[in-house]
C-alpha positions in Angstrom: 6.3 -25.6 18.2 5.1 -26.4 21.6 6.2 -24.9 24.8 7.1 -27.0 27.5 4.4 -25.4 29.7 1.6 -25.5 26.6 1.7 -21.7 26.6 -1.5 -20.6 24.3 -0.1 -17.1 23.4 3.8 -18.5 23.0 2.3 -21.1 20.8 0.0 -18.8 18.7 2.5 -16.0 18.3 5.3 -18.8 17.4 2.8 -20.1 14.8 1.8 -16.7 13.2 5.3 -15.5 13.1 6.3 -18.5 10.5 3.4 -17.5 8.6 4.3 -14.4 9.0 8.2 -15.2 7.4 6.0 -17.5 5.0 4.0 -14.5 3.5 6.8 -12.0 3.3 9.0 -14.2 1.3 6.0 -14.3 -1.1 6.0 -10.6 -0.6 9.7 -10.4 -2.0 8.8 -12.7 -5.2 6.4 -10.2 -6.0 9.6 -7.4 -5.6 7.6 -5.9 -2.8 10.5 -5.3 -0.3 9.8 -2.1 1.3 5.8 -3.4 3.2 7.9 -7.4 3.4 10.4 -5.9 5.7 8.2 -3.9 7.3 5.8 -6.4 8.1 8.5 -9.3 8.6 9.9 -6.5 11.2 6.8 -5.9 13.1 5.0 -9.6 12.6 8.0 -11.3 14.5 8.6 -9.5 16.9 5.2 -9.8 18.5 6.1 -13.4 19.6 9.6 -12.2 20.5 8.6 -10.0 23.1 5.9 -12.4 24.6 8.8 -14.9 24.8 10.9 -12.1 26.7 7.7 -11.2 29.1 7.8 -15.2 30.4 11.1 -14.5 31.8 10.2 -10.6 33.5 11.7 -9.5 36.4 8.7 -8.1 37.9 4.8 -8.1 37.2 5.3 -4.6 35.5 8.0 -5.8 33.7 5.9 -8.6 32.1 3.2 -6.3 31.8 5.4 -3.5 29.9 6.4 -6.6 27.7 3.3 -7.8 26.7 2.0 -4.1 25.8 5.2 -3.8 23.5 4.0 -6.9 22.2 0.5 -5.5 21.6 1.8 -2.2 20.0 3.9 -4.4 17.2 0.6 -6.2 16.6 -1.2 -3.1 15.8 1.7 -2.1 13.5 1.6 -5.5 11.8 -2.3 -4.9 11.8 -1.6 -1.8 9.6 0.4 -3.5 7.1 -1.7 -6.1 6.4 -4.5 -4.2 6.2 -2.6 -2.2 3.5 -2.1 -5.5 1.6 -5.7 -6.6 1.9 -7.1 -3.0 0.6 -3.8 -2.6 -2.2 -4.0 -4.4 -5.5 -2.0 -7.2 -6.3 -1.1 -8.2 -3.4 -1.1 -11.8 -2.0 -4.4 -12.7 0.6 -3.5 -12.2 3.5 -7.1 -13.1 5.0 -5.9 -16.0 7.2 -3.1 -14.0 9.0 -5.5 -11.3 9.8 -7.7 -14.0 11.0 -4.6 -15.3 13.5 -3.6 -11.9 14.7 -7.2 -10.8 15.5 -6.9 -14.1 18.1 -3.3 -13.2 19.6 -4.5 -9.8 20.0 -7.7 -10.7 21.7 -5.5 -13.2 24.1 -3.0 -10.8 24.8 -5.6 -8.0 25.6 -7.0 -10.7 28.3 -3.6 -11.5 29.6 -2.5 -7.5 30.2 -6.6 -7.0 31.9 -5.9 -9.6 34.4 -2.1 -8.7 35.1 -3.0 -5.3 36.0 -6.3 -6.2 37.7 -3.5 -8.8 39.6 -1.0 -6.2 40.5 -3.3 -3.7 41.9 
């Protein structure tokens, strides 16, 4: 997907979200439903609520957004690190890899807003 604006973090998230659906189906052949929906839960919605925050009704607003967004990418931090450090479980090296960048991009974007709206 590309946004019509080339939006880095809308892109990123967008792309890590269907790896995301990608790595919890896998999740689900292994009969490991309880971390897939968790993750699946968590991993999507990061993207989601960057997608809501282009479309705030206020700087705080897109601020609050993108700090929701940053929570569910600690949560989906904490399940992947589970599968890394669990046995049996698929790699999930690469995704870790991709959230590590949104996280470091969205970190940037919330310093600047605030540093903005002061």
């Amino acid at each position: 997907m590309k946004t019509e604006n080339n939006n880095l973090i809308l892109d990123l998230s967008f792309k890590f979200a269907l790896k995301v659906i990608d790595f919890c189906e896998a999740l689900e052949m292994q009969k490991k439903f309880s971390l897939a929906r968790q993750l699946f839960r968590a991993g999507t919605s990061i993207g989601a609520n960057i997608c809501e925050a282009q479309r705030a009704e206020s700087r705080s607003d897109f601020i609050h957004k993108l700090k929701i967004s940053d929570k569910e990418s600690e949560e989906t931090k904490y399940w992947l690190q589970l599968c890394k450090f669990s046995n049996k479980y698929p790699d999930c090296d690469e995704l870790i890899a991709d959230l590590l960048a949104i996280k470091r991009i969205l970190g940037k974007i919330i310093y600047t807003s605030r540093m903005n709206h002061s």
